[in-house]
N, C-alpha and C positions, 0 to 999 in steps of 0.2 A: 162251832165246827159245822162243815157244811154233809150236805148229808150222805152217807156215803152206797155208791153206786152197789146196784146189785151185783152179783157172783155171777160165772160164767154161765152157769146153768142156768139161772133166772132171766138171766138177758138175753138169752136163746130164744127163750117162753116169748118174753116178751116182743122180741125181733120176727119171729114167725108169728106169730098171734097177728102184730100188723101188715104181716106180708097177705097174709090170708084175706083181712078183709080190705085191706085199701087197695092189693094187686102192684105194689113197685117192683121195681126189681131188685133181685138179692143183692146185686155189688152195691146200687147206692143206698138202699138200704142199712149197710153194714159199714158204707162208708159215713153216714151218719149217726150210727149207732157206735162207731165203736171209738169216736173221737175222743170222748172224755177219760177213755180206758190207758192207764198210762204203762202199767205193766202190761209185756209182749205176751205172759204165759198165757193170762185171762186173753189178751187178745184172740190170738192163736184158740185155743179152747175154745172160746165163741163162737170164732168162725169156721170150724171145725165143726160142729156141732150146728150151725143153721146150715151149713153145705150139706152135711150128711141125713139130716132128717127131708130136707128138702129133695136130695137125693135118690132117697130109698121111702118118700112120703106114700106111696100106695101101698109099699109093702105094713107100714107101722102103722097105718090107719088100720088095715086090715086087720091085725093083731088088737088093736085099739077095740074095734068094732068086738071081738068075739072075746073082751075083759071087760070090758066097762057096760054093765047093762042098762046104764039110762045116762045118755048125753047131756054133759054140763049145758048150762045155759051161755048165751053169748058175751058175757062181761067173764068168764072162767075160762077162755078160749086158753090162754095163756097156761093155766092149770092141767088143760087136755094135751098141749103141747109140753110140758114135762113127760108125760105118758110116754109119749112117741122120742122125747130124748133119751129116756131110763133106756128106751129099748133099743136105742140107735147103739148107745154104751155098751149095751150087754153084745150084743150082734157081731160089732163092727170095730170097737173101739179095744186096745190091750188097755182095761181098769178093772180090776177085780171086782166080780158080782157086789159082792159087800159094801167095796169105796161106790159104783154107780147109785147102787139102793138110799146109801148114806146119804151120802151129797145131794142127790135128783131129790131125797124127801126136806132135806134141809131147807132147797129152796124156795117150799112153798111158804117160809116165815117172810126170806126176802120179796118172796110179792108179796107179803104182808096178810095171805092168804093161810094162816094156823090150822083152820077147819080143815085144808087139802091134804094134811100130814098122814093122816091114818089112813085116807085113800088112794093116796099114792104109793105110801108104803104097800099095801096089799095090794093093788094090781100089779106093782113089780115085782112080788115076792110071789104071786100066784101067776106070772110070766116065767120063772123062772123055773117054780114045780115042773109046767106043762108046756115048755119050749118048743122040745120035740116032736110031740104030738100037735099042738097049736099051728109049727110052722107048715106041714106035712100039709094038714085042713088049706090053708091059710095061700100054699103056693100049687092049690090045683087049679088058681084061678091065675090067668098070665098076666091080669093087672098087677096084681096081687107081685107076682113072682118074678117079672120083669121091671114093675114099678115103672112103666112107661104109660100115658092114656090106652085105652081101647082103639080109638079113632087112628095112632099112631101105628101102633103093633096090627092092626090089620094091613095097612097101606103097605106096610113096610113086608107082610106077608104074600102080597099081592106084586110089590115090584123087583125084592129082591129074594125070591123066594127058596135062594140056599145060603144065605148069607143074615135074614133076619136078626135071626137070635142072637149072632154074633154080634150085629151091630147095636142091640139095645142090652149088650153085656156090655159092651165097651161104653156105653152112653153112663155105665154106672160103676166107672172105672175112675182113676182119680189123673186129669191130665199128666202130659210131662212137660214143665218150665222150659221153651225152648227160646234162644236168643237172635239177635241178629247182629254182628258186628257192622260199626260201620266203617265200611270199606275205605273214609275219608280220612279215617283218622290211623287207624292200622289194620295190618291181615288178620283174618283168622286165627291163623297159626300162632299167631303173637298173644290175640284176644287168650287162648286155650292157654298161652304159655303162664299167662298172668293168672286163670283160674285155678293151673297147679299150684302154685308158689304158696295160692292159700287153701292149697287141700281141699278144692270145690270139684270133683270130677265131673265131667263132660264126654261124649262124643259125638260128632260130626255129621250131616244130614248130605249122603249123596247126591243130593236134587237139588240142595238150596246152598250154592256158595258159599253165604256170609252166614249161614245156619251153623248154631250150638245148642247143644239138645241138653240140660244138666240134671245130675244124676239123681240128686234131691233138687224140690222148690229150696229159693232162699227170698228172704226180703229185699227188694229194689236196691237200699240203701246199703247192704256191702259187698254187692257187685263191685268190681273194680272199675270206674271210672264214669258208672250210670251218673251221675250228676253230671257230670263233665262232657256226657252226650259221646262216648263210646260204644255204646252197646242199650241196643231197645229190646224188649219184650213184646215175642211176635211168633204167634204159631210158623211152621216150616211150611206148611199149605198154603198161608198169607203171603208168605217170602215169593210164591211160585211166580205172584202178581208179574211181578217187575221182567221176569225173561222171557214173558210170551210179548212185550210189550214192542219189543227189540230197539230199545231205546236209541238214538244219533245224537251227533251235535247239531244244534239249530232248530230241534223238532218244537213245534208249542201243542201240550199236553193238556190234557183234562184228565180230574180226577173226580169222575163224577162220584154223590156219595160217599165224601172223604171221611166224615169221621169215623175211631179219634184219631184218623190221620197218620197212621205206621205205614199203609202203602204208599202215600203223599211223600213222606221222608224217605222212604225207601226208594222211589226215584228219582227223589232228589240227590242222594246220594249214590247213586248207581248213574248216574251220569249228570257233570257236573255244567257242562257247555249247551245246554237245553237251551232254546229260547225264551219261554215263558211256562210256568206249572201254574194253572188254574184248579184250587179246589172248594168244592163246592160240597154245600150241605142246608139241609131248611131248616137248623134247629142253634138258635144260637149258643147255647150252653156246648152241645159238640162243635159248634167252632172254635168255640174258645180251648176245648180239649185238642185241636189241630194246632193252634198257634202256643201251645203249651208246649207241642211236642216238638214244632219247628223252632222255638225259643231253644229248648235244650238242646238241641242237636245244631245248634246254629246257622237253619238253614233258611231260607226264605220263596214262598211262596205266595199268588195273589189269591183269598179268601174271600169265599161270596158265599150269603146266605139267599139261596132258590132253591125253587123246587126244581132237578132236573127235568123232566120231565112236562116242565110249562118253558119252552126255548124262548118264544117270543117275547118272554118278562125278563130275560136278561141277556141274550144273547148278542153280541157285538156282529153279529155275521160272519167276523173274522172264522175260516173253518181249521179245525186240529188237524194235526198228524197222527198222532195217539189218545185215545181216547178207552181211560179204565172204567167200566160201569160195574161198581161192587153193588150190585142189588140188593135193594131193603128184601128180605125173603124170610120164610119159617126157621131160620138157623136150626133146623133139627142136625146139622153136621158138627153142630160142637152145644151137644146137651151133655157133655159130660165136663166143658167148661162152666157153663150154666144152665145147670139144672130145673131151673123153675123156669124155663123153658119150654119142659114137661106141660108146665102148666100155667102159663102165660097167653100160648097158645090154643087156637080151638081148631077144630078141621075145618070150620065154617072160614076161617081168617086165611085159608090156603085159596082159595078162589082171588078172595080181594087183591092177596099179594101175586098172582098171574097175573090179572090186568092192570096193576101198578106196574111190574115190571115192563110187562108188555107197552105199555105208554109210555115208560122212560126208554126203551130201548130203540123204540121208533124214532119220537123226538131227537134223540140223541144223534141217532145215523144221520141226520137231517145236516149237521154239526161237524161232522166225519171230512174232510177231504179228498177225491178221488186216488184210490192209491193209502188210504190212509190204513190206517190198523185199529180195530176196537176190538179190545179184551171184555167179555162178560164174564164174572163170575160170583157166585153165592156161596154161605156158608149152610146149600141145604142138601141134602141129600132124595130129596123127591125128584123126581124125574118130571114132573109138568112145570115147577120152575125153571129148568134147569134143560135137560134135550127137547123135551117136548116143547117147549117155549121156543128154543133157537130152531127147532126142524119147524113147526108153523111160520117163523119170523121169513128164513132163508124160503118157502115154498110161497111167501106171496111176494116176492120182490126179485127181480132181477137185475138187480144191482148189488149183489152181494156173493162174495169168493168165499167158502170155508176153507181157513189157509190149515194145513198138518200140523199138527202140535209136536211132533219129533222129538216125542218124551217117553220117559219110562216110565212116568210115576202114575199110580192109580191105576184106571181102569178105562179104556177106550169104548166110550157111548158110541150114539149112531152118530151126535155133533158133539166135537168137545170131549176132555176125561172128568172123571170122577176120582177122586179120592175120599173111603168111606172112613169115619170115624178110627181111629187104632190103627190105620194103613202107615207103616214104616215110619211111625210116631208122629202122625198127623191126625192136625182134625178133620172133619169130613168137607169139603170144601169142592164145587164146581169150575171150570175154567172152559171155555171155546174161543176161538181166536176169528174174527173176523174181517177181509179185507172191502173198499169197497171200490168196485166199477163203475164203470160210465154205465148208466142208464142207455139199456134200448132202444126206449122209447124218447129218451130225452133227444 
């Protein structure tokens, strides 16, 4: 017999443990971790549990810190991360104090870890004494209580300064599973009629057409027709991509920064008489998540691995009419999709990603057609990615129109809207619309 996989609880330890010191990231992390797991319930429960510690991680070190008086060594990381799951449980999770205690100590046999039994049992049973008092101590500090970086919750005190807290409550909220029908295949109206039928509730995104918002997450695989390329998984903020675009027939597109590719198909199928849809990405593994996604929706587009932002290493001359630039940026507008986010990120890394941005969006204009339209937008909510970036871009060039965005959604900056994390069940997401002119000087 072969040997058999740890329990959910253990495999949590162990999936955070590596996340901590190698830095991946949590989705493929979990995508590799949880392959060999054949039942859904363990599934579900594991990932339940590395989202949620990872979630609410500052807050459970914190508690960590004022139980445990002498820090495991580095081969036990895995055993400190039970700690911080027992308390995720009690906190956050509906499992009776008694089943969390149980189970969270049981695990330490499955890491084959016996010694940790007695001390896990007591720092969760002397968590449980002093809760109360613990948490009180524990959340007069806003890392602590927000469970956001320092570096974060200042910025965010600084740019949005009646709106902060809200937006690092909602960073520690649990998304909503929202859809997008594709328009090719049938309406809306029809997609909703088929998630009644199976008792899957839904309702409708005023801003995003082909947007379904559903009332619980479900797994990919009994969606009605997800195989069959009906219906994608795609925040209502991403959706926003495609109408500012204002796609025709005959236009040739760019999709700078495609992957994994839901805006790519999403203009693809929002107009279907395009000339040619170029998307474009530097990392070959996310292109192949593009032509995965164009495979199933049976659409077709021309794939190139560049770095946008170096034109001359692949550019054909030929210039667009639409031109989308999803910017690599601090996604701090959807850390309550991924969370290690939190800490993935540094505030040292917001600089760098300014003048990445700043270089692809240059180069790119270069690309643009007179008359043409380029959409920028990011998934961050800083304002130096995001206006402050496009009001410096727009103030050193005269060849560039900020066209009206003629929307309701979000929030009207000084260029461009914002939509912040939890706004009418969106993630937090940037958009400005760009036209370009003849050169003055040209």
């Amino acid at each position: 017999m072969g040997r058999r996989h740890p329990g959910p609880r253990a495999l949590a330890a162990q999936l955070l443990a590596t996340l901590w010191q190698r830095k991946p990231s949590l989705t493929g992390l979990l995508s590799a971790g949880l392959g060999a797991i054949d039942d859904p319930r363990d599934k579900g429960l594991t990932q339940a549990l590395c989202y949620g510690v990872i979630r609410w991680h500052d807050r459970l070190e914190a508690i960590a810190a004022a139980l445990v008086d002498k820090p495991l060594k580095q081969r036990d990381r895995d055993v400190h991360y039970l700690f911080l799951i027992g308390f995720y449980q009690i906190l956050y999770m509906r499992i009776p104090d008694h089943a969390v205690v149980s189970a969270t100590v049981a695990a330490t046999k499955e890491l084959d870890k016996p010694w940790a039994r007695g001390l896990v049992n007591a720092v969760l049973r002397r968590f449980l004494r002093e809760r109360d008092e613990l948490l009180r101590k524990v959340d007069q500090d806003p890392v602590a209580q927000y469970a956001h970086p320092f570096w974060l919750i200042e910025r965010l005190q600084q740019q949005r300064p009646g709106r902060w807290q809200s937006i690092l409550e909602e960073g520690n909220r649990h998304p909503p599973m929202s859809l997008r029908v594709n328009r090719t295949v049938m309406s809306r109206d029809a997609y909703i009629k088929l998630l009644d039928e199976r008792d899957m509730k839904s309702k409708v995104s005023p801003y995003a057409p082909e947007a379904v918002i559903l009332d619980e997450a479900v797994n990919v695989d009994i969606l009605p027709g997800f195989r069959d390329g009906w219906v994608s998984v795609q925040d209502v903020a991403a959706q926003l991509a495609v109408g500012l675009l204002d796609l025709r027939p005959g236009l040739r597109v760019l999709d700078a920064c495609a992957a994994p590719g839901g805006k790519t198909c999403h203009i693809l199928e929002s107009e279907q008489d395009l000339d040619s849809v170029l998307a474009l990405d530097s990392d070959d593994g996310r292109l192949a998540d593009v032509q995965d996604n164009l495979d199933r929706l049976n659409l077709h587009a021309e794939l190139l691995k560049a770095d946008a932002g170096a034109v001359d290493a692949w550019w054909d001359g030929r210039q667009f009419d639409r031109i989308l630039v999803d910017a690599p940026c601090s996604a701090t507008g959807v850390i309550r999709r991924h969370p290690d986010i939190k800490y993935l990120r540094s505030e040292a890394d917001i600089a760098v990603l300014v003048e990445q941005q700043r270089r692809i969006l240059s180069e790119l204009w270069r690309t643009l057609k007179p008359d043409g339209i380029l959409v920028y937008a990011t998934c961050s909510i800083l304002r130096e990615e995001n206006e402050g970036l496009l009001a410096d871009f727009v103030r050193r060039r005269d060849d560039v129109k900020v066209l009206p965005m003629g929307e309701h959604w979000g929030n009207e900056e000084g260029i461009g809207r914002q939509v912040l994390p939890g706004q009418d069940d969106m993630d937090g997401f940037y958009y400005a619309r760009l036209c370009k002119l003849v050169a003055l000087n040209s």
